[in-house]
N, C-alpha and C positions, 0 to 999 in steps of 0.2 A: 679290439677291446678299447674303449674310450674310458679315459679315467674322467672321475667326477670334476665336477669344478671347487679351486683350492680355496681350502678355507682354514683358519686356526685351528687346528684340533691337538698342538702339545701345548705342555704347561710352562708355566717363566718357570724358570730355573734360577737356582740363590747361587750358585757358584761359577766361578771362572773354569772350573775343568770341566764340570758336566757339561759346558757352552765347547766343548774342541770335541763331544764322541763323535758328532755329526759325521765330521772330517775321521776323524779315525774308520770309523763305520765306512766310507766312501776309499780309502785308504785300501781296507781287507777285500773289499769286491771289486776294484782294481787289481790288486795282486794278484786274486786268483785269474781275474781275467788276462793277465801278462803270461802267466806260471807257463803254461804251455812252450811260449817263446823263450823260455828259461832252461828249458828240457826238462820241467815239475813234475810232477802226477797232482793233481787234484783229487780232491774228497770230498763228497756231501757226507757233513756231520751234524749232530748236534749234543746241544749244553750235555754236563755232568755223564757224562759217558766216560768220565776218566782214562782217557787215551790221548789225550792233549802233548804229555809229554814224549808218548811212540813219535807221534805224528812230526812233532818239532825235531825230535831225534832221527829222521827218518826222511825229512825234508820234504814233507806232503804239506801241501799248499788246502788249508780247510777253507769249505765253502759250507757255510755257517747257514744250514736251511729255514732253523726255526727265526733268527735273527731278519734275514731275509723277508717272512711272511709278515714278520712285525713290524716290519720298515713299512712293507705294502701297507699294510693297516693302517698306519701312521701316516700316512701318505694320500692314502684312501683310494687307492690304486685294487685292492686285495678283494673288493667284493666281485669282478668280471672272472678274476681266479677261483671261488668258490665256486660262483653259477657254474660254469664249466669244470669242475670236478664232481657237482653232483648229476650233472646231462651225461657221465660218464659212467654213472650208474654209483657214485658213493654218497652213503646218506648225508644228512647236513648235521648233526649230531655228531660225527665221529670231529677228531679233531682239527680247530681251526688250521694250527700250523700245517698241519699235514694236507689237508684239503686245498689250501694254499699251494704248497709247493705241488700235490698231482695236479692242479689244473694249470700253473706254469709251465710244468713238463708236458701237456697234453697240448697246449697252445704252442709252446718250443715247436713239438715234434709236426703239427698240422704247420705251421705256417714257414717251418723253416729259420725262425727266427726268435729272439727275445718279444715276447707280446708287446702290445706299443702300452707306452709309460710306466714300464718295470723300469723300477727306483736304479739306479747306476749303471744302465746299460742291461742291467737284467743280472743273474746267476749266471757263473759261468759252467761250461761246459765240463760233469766231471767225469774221469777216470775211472773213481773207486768209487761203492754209494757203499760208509762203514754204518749201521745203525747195532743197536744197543738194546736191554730188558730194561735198564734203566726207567723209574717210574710211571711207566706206563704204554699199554698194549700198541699203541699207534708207532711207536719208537721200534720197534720190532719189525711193523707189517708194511710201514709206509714205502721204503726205499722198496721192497718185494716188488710193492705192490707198483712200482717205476717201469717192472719188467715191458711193461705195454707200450713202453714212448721210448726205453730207451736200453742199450745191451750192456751197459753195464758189469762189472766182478761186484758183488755185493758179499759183504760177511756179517752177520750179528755172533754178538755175543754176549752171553750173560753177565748182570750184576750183582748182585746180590747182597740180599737184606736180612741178617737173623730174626726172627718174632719176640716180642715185646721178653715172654716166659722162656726164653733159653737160659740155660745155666751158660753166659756168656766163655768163665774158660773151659769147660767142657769140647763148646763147639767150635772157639776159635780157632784151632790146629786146622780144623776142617775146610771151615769157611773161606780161612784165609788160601790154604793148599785151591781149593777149587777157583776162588778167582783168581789168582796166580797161573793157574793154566788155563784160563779165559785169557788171560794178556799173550800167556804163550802161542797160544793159537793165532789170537790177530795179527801179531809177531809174523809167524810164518807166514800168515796170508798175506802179508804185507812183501815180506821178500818176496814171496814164490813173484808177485804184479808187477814191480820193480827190479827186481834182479841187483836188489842191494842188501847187504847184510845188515843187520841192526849193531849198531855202535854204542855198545851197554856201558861205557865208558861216558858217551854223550849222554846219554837217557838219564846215567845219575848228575847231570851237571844240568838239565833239563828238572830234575824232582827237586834240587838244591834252587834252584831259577824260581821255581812255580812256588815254592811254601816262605821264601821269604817276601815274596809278591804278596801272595796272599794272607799273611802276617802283618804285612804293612797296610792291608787293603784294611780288617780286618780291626786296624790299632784308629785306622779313619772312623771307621765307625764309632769307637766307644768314644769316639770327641765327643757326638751325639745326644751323649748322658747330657751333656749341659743344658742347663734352663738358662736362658732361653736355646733350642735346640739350632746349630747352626745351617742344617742340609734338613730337607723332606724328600719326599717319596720319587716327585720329579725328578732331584737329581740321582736317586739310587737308580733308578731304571733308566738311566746315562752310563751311570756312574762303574755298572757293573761288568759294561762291555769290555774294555781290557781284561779284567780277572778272567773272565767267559773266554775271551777270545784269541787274546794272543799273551796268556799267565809267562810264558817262558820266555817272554823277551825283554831287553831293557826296556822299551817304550813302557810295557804295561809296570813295572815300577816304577819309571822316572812319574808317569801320570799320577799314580797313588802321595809318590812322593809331593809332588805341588798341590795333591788334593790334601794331604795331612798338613801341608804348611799352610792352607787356607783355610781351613777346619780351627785350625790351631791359633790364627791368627783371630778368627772370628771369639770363639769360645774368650779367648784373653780382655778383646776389647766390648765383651757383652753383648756382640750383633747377634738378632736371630732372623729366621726366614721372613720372618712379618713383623709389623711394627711393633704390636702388642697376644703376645703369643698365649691366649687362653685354655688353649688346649693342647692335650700332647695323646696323638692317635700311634697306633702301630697298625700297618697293612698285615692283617693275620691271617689268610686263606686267600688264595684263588691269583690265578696271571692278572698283571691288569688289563686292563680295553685298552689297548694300542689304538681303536679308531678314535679315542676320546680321552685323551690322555688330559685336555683340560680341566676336569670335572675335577684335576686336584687342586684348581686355581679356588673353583669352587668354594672347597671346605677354605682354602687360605682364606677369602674373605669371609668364611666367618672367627677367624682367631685360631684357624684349628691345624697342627704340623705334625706331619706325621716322622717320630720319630726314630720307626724300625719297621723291616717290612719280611716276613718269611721268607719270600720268593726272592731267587735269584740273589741271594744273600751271601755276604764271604765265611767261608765255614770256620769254624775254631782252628784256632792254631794246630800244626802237627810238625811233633820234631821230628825228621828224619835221624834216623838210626840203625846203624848196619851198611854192608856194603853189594846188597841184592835187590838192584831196582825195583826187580818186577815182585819180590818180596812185598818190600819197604811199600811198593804200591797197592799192594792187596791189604797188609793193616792198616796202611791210610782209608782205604776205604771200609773196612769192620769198624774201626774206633771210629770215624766219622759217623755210621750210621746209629753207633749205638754209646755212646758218648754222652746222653741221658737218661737211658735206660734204669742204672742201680737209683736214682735218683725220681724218677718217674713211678719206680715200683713203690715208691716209701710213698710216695703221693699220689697224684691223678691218674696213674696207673697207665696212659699214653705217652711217649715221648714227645709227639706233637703239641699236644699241650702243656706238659713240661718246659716246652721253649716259649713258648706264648706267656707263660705265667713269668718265666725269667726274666726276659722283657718288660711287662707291664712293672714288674719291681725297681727293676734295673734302671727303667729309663722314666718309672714317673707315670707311666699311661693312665691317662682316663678315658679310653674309648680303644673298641678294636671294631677294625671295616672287616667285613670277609667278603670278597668277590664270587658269589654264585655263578661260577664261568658255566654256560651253556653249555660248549663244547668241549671240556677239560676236565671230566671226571676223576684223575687221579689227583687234584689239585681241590677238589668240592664237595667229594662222598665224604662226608664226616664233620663238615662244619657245626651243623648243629650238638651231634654230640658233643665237638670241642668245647662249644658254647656251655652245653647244661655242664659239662665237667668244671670248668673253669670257676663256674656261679656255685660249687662249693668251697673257692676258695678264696675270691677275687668279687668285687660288685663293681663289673665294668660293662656297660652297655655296650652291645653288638648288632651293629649293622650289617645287613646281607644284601648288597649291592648286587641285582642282576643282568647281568648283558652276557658279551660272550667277548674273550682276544682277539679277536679279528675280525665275526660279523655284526653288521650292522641291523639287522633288519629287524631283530627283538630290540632296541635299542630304543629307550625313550631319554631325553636331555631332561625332559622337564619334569618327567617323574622322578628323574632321578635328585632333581633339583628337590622335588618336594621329601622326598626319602631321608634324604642327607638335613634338610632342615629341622626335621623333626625328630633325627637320631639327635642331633647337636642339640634341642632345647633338652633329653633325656640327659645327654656327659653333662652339660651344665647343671640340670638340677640336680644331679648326683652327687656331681663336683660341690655344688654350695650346701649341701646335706652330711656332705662329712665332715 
């Protein structure tokens, strides 16, 4: 596998923290690569599977799959890993991350080795491959689908989502009992691999860890509101690696902490991300293009910052309350997912869009991007209806930016250059019409 030849493909970034994820990132794919000689168990995981804080309780060493394929991207290392998962009979439509990681593991298992020019020496070798129902169908079948390169204990287990029309206290008792014993499960399956008992003791000191992190991540953001907006979309997609990655440790707040005392510093003395900051976008649908993360230098030079992005985003605050982890962990996840629901019903009748409208109020927006991800249909099916809903409430132009997370090969620069010029003449005449 030869990687391409290096070229700029991320964005300047406005902040001194989101300039250290690099290194943190190289940081977690060391470790895992160490864990072994530790006496660890590793795990391939990935994002919002809510089991961050078992794992930290439980001292499994995560290897971060989807992160991983985003690094390649980024790198541009990730397109010899596609070709070779679809020679392997998987179509190129299914998703990038995934398709990424089965042809790493197909390349691992033929050559004996990390492929040549996987970003940190490569993924390390895991133990456990834990995958999740969480947001969508590749998150379930991918690690399964690992069985071919590698023997792995693999477990999934459900998330779950209530529908827009539940009578929410009705079904809470329910929802919350079922995923509660989805934790209980991986729980077991956890000891039965390790031959260690779960320390409910540490788990809640782990749920106490993670919510005031991400409270603090969370209080970074609403620095944001300010005009001129201090951080863009580059730094979020840095910036969200601690919360993602390692929420349960000091690092990941100490980070947040020097991120809000630079937020804060900014916002005080009037700095924004560009000189003269004419526009204020939110990233509103879709992963971004990891192989092109420039394209947000892009919109900078024309006046345009983007002030909030759906994806990968720190969730609302949650107080913990009670003294039953795996409780406390199952309402966190029902009030997370439906936490705009009563509010949604009185209005656009989507939660999704509910947050998009929240945003464009909150923060000022005169424009929203949506990324038309090729390969990432849980993140795409429904942009346009988000759009017409929103345009009964909101007159804010929307762009539908197409490429894909990770391949390259639909991918035009220059059209996309002309796309984005011509949304931007639309936010400004809007802008100057109100």
């Amino acid at each position: 596998m030869t990687p391409e030849p290096k070229q700029k493909t991320t964005a300047t970034k406005s902040t001194e923290a989101a300039r250290k994820v690099r290194g943190i990132v190289k940081t977690l794919n060391l470790r895992a690569q160490e864990a072994h000689g530790r006496g660890l168990k590793t795990a391939y995981c990935m994002v919002g599977c809510n089991y961050d804080e078992i794992l930290w309780a439980m001292d499994i060493v995560p290897i971060w799959t989807e992160n991983f394929a985003g690094l390649c991207a980024a790198k541009r290392v990730a397109q010899p890993m596609l070709v070779k998962a679809e020679a392997e009979g998987y179509s190129n439509v299914i998703c990038g991350y995934a398709r990424t990681g089965i042809g790493y593991d197909a390349y691992r298992k033929e050559l004996g080795s990390p492929p040549e020019g996987a970003p940190d020496g490569g993924m390390a070798e895991p133990d456990l491959l834990l995958g999740c129902s969480a947001t969508c169908d590749p998150r379930f079948k991918w690690y399964q689908a690992l069985g071919r390169y590698r023997d792995s204990p693999i477990y999934n287990f459900d998330i779950v989502t209530p529908p827009m029309e539940a009578n929410l206290d009705e079904v809470r008792d329910y929802y919350c009992g079922y995923q509660k014993e989805q934790f209980q499960g991986l729980i077991s399956f956890l000891e039965a691999q390790t031959g260690k008992k779960m320390d409910y003791g540490r788990l809640m000191e782990g749920l106490l860890r993670a919510e005031k992190t991400r409270k603090l991540w969370w209080e970074c953001y609403e620095l944001r509101k300010a005009i001129p907006c201090p951080m863009s979309a580059p730094d979020h997609f840095n910036t969200f690696v601690p919360g993602y990655f390692l929420v349960c440790e000091d690092a990941a707040y100490d980070f947040y902490r020097e991120l809000y005392s630079e937020l804060k510093d900014k916002v005080e003395k009037g700095l924004g991300v560009v000189q003269e900051e004419k526009y204020r976008l939110i990233w509103g649908g879709g992963l971004p293009p990891w192989h092109s993360m420039n394209i947000f230098d892009y919109f900078a030079g024309l006046g345009a910052v983007f002030v909030r992005e759906t994806s990968y985003r720190p969730p609302d605050p949650f107080t913990v309350q009670g003294s039953d982890p795996l409780q406390i962990m199952a309402e966190r996840a029902f009030c997370r997912f439906t936490c705009r629901y009563e509010r949604a019903r009185k209005g656009p009748g989507d939660a999704q869009v509910q947050l998009l409208l929240d945003f464009i109020e909150q923060y000022h927006v005169d424009g929203i991007v949506m990324h038309a991800t090729r390969s990432c249909r849980a993140t795409t099916i429904g942009q346009m209806h988000f759009k017409s809903l929103m345009q009964n409430f909101v007159r804010a132009p929307t762009l539908f930016m197409e490429s894909d997370l990770i391949d390259m090969r639909d991918y035009s620069e220059s059209q996309t250059h002309h796309n984005i010029e011509d949304f931007m003449e639309l936010v400004a005449g809007q802008k100057n019409s109100d």
